[in-house]
C-alpha positions as CSV (number, residue, x, y, z in Angstrom):
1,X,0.0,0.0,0.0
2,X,2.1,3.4,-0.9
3,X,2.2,6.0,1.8
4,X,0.6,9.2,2.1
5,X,3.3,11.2,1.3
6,X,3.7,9.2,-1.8
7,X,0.4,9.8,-3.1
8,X,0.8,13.2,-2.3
9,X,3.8,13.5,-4.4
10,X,1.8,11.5,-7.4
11,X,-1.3,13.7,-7.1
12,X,1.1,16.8,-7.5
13,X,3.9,15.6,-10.1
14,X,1.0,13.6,-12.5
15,X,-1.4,17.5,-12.3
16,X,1.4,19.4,-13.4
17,X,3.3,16.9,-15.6
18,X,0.3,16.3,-17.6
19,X,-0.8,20.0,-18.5
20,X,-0.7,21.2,-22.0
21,X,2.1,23.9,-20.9
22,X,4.8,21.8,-19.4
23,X,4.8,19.7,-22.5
24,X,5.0,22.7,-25.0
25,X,7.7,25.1,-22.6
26,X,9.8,21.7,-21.9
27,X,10.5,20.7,-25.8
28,X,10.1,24.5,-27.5
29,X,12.7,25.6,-24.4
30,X,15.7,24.0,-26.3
31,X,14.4,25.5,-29.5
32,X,14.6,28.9,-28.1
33,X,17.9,28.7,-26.5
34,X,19.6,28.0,-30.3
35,X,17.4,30.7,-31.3
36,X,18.2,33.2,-28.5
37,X,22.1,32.0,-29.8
38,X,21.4,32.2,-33.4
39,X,19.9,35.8,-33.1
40,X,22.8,37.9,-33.0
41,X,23.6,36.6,-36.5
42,X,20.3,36.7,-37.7
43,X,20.3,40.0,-36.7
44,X,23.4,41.4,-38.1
45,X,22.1,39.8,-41.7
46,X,18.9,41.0,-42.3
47,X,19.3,44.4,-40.6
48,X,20.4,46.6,-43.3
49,X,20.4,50.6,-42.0
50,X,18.6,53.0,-44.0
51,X,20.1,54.9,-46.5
52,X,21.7,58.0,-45.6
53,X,22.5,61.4,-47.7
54,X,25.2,63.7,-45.8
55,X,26.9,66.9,-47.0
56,X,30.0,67.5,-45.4
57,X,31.3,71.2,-44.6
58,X,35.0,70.7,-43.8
59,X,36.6,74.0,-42.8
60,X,39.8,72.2,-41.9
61,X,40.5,70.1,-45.0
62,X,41.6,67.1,-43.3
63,X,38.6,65.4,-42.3
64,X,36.2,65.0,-45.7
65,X,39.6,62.7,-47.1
66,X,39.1,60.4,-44.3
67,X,35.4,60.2,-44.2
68,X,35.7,59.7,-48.1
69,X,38.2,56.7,-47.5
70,X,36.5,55.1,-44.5
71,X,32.3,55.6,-45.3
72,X,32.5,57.0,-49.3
73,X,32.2,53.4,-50.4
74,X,29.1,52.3,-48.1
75,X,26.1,51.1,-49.9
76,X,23.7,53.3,-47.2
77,X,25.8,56.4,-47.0
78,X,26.2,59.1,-49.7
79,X,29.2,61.7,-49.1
80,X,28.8,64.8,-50.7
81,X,31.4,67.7,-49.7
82,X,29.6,71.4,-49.8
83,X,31.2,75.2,-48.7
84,X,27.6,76.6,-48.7
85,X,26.7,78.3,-45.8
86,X,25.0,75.6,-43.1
87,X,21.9,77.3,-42.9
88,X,21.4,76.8,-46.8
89,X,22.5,72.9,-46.1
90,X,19.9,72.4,-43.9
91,X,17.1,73.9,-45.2
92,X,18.3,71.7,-48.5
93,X,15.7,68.4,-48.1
94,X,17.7,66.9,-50.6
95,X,19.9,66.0,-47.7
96,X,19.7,63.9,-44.6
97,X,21.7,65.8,-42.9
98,X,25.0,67.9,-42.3
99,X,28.4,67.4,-41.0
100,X,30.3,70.6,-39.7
101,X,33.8,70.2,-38.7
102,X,35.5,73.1,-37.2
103,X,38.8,74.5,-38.7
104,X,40.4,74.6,-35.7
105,X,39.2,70.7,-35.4
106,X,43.2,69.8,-34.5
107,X,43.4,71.7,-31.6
108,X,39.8,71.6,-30.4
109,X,38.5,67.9,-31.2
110,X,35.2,68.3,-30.1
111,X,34.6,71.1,-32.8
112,X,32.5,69.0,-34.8
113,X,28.4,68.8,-35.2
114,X,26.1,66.8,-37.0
115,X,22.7,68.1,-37.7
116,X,20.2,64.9,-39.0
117,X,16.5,65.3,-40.0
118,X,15.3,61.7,-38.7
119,X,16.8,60.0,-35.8
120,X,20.8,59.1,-35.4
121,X,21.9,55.7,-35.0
122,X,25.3,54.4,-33.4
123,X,26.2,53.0,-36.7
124,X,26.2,56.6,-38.2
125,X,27.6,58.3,-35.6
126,X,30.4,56.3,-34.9
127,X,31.4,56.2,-38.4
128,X,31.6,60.5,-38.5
129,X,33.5,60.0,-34.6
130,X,36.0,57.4,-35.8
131,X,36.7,59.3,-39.1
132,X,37.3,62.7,-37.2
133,X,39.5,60.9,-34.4
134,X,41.6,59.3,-36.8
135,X,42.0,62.5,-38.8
136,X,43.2,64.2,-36.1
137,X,45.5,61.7,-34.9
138,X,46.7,61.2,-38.3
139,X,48.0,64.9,-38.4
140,X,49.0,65.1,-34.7
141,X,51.6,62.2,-35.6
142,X,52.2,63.9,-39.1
143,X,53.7,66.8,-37.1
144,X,56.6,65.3,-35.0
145,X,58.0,64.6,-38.9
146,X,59.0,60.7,-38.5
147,X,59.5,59.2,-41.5
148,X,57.6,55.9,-42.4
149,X,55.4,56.8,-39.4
150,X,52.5,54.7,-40.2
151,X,54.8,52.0,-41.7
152,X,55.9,51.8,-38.5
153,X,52.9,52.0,-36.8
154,X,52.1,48.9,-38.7
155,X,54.9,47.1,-37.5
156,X,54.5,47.4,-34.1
157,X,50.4,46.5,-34.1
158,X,50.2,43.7,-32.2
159,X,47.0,41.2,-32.1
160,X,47.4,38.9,-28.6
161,X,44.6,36.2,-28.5
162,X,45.8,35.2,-24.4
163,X,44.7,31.6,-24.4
164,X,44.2,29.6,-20.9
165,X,45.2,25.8,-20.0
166,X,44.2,24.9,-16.6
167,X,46.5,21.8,-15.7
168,X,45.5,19.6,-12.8
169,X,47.0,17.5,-9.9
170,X,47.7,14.7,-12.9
171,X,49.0,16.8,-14.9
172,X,46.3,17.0,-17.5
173,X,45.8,20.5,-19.6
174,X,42.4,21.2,-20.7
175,X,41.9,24.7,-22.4
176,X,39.5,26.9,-20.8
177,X,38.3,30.4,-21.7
178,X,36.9,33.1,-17.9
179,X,34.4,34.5,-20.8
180,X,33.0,31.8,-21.7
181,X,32.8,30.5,-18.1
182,X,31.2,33.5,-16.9
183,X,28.3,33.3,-19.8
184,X,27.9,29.2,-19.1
185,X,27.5,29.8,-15.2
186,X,25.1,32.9,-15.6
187,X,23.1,30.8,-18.3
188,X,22.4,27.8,-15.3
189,X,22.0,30.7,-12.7
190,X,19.4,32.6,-14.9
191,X,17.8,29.1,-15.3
192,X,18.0,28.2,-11.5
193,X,16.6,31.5,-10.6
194,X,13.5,31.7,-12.8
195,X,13.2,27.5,-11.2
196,X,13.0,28.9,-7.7
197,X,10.7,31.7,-8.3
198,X,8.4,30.3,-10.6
199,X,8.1,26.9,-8.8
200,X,8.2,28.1,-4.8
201,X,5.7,30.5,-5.8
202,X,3.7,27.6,-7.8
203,X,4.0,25.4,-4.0
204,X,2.2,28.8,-2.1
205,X,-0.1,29.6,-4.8
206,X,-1.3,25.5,-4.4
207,X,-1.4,25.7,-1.0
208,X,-3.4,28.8,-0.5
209,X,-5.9,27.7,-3.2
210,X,-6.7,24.7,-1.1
211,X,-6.6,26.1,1.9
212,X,-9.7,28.5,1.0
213,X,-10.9,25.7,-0.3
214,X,-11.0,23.9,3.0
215,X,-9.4,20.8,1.1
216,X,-6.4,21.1,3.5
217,X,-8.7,20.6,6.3
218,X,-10.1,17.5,5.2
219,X,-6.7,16.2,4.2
220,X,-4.9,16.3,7.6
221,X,-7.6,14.1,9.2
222,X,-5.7,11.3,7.5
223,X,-2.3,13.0,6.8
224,X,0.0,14.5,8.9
225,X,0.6,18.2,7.7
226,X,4.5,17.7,7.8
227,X,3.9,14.4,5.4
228,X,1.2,17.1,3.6
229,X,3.7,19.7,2.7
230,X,6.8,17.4,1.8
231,X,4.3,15.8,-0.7
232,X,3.3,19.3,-1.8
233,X,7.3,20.6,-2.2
234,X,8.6,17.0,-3.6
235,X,5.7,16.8,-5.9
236,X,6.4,20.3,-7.7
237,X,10.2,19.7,-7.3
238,X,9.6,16.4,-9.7
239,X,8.8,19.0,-12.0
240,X,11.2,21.0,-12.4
241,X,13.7,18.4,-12.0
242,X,11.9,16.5,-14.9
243,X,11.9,19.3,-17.0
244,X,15.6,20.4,-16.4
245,X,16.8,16.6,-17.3
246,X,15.0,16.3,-20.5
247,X,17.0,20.1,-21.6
248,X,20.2,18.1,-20.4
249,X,19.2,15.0,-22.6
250,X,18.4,17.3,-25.5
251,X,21.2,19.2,-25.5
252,X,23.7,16.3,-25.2
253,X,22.2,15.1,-27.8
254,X,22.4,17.9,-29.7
255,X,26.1,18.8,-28.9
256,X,26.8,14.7,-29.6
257,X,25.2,14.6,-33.3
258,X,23.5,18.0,-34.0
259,X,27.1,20.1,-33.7
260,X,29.5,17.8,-35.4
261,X,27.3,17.6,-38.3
262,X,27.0,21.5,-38.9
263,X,30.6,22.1,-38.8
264,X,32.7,21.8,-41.8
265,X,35.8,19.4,-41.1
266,X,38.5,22.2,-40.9
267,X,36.7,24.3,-38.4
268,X,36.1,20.6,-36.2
269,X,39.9,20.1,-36.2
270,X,40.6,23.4,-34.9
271,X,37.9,23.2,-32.5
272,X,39.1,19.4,-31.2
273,X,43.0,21.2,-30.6
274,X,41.3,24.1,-29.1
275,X,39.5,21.6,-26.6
276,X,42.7,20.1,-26.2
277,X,44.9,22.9,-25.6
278,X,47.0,22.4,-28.5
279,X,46.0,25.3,-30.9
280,X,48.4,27.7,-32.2
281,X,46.2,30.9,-31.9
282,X,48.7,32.7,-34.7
283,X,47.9,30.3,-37.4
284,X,44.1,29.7,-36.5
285,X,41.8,30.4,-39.5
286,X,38.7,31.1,-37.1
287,X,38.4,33.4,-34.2
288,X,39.8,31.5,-31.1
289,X,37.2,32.9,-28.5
290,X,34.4,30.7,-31.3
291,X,36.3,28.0,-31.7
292,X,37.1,27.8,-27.8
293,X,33.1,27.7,-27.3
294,X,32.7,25.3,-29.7
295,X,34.9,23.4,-27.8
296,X,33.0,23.4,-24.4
297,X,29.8,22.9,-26.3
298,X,30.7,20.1,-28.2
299,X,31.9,18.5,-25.0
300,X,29.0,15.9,-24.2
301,X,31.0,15.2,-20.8
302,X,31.5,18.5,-19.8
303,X,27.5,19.6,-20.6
304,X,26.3,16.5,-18.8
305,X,28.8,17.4,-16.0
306,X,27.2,21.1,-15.9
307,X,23.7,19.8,-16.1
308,X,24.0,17.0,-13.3
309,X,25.8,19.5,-11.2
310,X,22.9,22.7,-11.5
311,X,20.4,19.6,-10.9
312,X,21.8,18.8,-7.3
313,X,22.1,22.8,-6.5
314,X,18.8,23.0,-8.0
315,X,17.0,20.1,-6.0
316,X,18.3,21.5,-2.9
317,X,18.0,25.2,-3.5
318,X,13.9,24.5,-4.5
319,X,13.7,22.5,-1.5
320,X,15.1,25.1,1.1
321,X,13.2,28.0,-0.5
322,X,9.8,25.8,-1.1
323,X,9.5,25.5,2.5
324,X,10.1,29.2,3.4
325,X,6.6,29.5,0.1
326,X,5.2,26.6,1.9
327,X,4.9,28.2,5.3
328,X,4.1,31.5,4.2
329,X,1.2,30.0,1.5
330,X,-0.2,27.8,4.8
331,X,-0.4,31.4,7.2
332,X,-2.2,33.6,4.7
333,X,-5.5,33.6,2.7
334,X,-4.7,35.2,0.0
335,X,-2.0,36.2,-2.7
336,X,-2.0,39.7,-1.8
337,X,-1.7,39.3,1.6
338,X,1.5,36.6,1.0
339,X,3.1,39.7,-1.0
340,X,4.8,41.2,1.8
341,X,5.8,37.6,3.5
342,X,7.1,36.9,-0.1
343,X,10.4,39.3,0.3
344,X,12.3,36.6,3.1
345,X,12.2,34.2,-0.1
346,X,12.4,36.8,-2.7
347,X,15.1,38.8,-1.7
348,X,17.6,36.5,-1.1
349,X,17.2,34.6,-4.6
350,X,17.2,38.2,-6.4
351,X,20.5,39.0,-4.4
352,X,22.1,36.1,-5.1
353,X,21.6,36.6,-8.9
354,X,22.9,40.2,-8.6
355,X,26.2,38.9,-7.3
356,X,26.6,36.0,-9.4
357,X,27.1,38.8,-11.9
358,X,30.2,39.7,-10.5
359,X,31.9,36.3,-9.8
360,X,33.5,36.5,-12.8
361,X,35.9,39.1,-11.8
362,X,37.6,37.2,-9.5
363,X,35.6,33.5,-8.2
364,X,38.0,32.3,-5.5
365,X,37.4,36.0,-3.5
366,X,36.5,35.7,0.2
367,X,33.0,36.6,-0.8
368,X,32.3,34.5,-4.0
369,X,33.3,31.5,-1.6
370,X,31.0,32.7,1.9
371,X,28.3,33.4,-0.7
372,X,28.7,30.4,-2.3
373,X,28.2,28.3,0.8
374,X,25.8,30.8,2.5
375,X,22.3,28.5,1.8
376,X,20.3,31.4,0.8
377,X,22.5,32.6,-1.8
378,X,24.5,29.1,-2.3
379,X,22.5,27.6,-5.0
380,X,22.9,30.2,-7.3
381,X,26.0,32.0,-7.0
382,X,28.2,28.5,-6.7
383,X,26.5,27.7,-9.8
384,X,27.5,30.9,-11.3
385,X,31.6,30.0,-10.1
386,X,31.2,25.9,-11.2
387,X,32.1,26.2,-14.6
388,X,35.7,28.2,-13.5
389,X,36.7,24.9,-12.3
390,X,37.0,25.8,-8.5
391,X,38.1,23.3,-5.7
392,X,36.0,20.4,-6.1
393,X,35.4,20.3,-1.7
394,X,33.5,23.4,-2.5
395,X,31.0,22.0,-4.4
396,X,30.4,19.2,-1.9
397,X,30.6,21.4,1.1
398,X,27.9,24.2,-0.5
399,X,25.8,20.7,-1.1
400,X,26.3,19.1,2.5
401,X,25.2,22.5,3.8
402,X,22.4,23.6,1.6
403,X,20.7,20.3,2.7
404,X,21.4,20.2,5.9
405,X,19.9,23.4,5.7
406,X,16.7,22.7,4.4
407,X,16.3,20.3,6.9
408,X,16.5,22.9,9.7
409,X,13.9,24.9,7.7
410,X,11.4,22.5,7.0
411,X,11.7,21.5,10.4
412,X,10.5,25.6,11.3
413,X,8.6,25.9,8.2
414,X,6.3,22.4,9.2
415,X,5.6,23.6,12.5
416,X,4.1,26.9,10.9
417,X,2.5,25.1,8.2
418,X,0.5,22.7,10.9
419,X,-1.3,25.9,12.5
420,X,-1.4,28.1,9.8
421,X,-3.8,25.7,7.2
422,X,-6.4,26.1,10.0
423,X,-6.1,30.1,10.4
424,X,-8.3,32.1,8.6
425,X,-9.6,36.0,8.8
426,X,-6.4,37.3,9.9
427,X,-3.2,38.5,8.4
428,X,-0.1,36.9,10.3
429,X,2.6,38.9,11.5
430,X,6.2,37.9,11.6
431,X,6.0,38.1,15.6
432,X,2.7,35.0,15.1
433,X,5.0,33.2,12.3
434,X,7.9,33.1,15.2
435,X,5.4,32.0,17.8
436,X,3.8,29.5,15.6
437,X,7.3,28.2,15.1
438,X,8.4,27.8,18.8
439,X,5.1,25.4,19.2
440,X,5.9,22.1,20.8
């Protein structure tokens, strides 16, 4: 005969599982990451800015050459120089607009205006800034009279493309790249913070539901309420952990068959010895930050690594927040009056994913490590310093504590849970949640 926390964790994995929405969100989520990554490129393609038609007043005669050079052979942008008057140039319609440069532009650099008829755009004004800057430059060197000058300049230009092998206790190299670690770990923080939110708040909105329902009373005639809310937090847990494993499964799938099979065969063999740590960054044909991401997603290891790791943090982290939900959904009657209860959940989970922000600058610090095993900040901001390949005692010891710590807390969030299903009318205060705690 199954137990009554096991049907309750049935009843509320199976009503969930078997909605419309968790089917469609769990298979289209994949699909929208590779589009979310495919945008930028998408973008760039089909973007095309609008043609522009400029006239160019130049009082200092060293400008309109390098605007010419740099922007006179764009397909959107029309140079035209002109020495009539800028009033007359801008009461022309024939012209988008009108660059002034001052003649004194060598000495006064920020002598320079451009008047447009429809809005600007970065594009067009940092074409008119760069040209100007490198004028002036240009004629700034010009003046100490060095012959060869941007010959030399040439010369000395160098391109350094730093890249990183972290070598372990064996000895083994494996390339790695703080960029790309940084964007993985805020990826699986962004997707363990929306978890904890989304499905804490999912475990109070269930609970408060049924408790105006008076289901809850019913129920703990023949449950006990600390076996009613495990069933509850498990339940919805299942869920998300569900849905998290079947995005690990896809993309390992995809990074196993999917990514080999797009990439031609000299980009793979660059991106198998930058994996390695074997590339010569001087002779690579493609840029060595793509081919170093390639690399760490074409790794089925090291994505199965990253998802079974953000599952444990997750797991725990929905655990020790869905009992702080679960306490505060069983003491009020309502959603709006849960709002203010909401922030010793909230607050924590939306401070932990400001600070995983800055792990990147340095993620051994003093703080990155005591936030990291901190349980209300852990999950997320060791997730966000897992993929710099820290100390692997970390890991565990954030893990031994985060559970540990929910333990303590649905220990404290039970014993509010038992006499707050039965209290109705009245908005708790934090002074009743602390004395419904201290209940024997």
């Amino acid at each position: 005969m199954r137990s009554n926390i096991g049907i309750i964790i049935s009843r509320e994995f199976s009503e969930r599982v078997a909605k419309k929405s968790f089917i469609i969100t769990t298979l289209l989520m994949p699909v929208l990451m590779l589009a979310l990554m495919a945008a930028p490129a998408l973008i760039a393609e089909f973007s095309t800015p609008s043609e522009k038609k400029i006239a160019v007043v130049d009082n200092s005669g060293i400008v309109l050459p390098v605007i010419m050079e740099n922007a006179g052979s764009s397909e959107y942008l029309t140079i035209e120089s002109s020495s009539l008057p800028l009033d007359t140039l801008l009461a022309d319609t024939g012209y988008d607009g009108v660059l002034s440069v001052g003649a004194d532009i060598i000495n006064n650099p920020s002598d320079v205006k451009l008047y447009l008829r429809d809005a600007g755009s970065l594009e067009l004004e940092g074409t008119f800034r760069n040209a100007v800057k490198s004028a002036v430059e240009s004629t700034r060197l010009k003046n100490y009279n060095i012959e060869n000058l941007n010959e030399i300049l040439d010369e000395i230009e160098a391109d350094v493309h730093l890249q990183t092998v972290r070598v372990d206790e064996s000895g083994e190299s494996e390339s790695t790249s703080s960029m790309i670690s940084f964007a993985i770990g805020i990826a699986m923080t962004f997707i363990l913070y929306m978890f904890l939110l989304m499905y804490g708040q999912m475990v109070m909105t269930s609970i408060i539901e049924e408790k105006n329902n008076r289901v809850l009373e019913l129920v703990v005639s023949s449950v006990k309420p600390l076996q009613l809310m495990l069933g509850k937090i498990i339940g919805v847990g299942l869920v998300a952990v569900v849905q998290v494993l079947i995005w690990g499964v896809l993309l390992c799938l995809m990074s196993a068959f999917l990514l080999p099979a797009l990439m031609p065969a000299e980009l793979a063999q660059e991106v198998s010895m930058a994996g390695a740590g074997s590339l010569d960054a001087a002779s690579a044909t493609f840029d060595p930050d793509m081919l170093q991401a390639l690399a760490m997603l074409g790794s089925v290891i090291y994505i199965a690594k990253m998802f079974g790791l953000m599952v444990l943090f997750l797991i725990g982290g929905f655990l020790f927040f869905a009992s702080i939900f679960a306490a505060i959904g069983s003491a009020v009657d309502n959603i709006q009056d849960a709002s203010q209860l909401q922030s010793f959940a909230i607050i924590p989970i939306i401070i932990a994913m400001i600070f995983s922000l800055s792990v990147g600058n340095d993620p051994n610090s003093t703080l990155a490590v005591w936030m990291s095993m901190i349980p209300f900040t852990s999950p997320m901001v060791m997730l966000a310093r897992i993929p710099f390949d820290i100390a692997a005692w970390q890991v565990w010891v954030s893990l031994f504590i985060l559970y540990a710590s929910f333990v303590a807390v649905a220990w404290i969030a039970a014993k509010i849970y038992r006499v707050g299903i039965f209290m109705h009318g009245k908005k708790p205060s934090v002074k009743d949640l602390i004395r419904w705690a201290r209940y024997k």
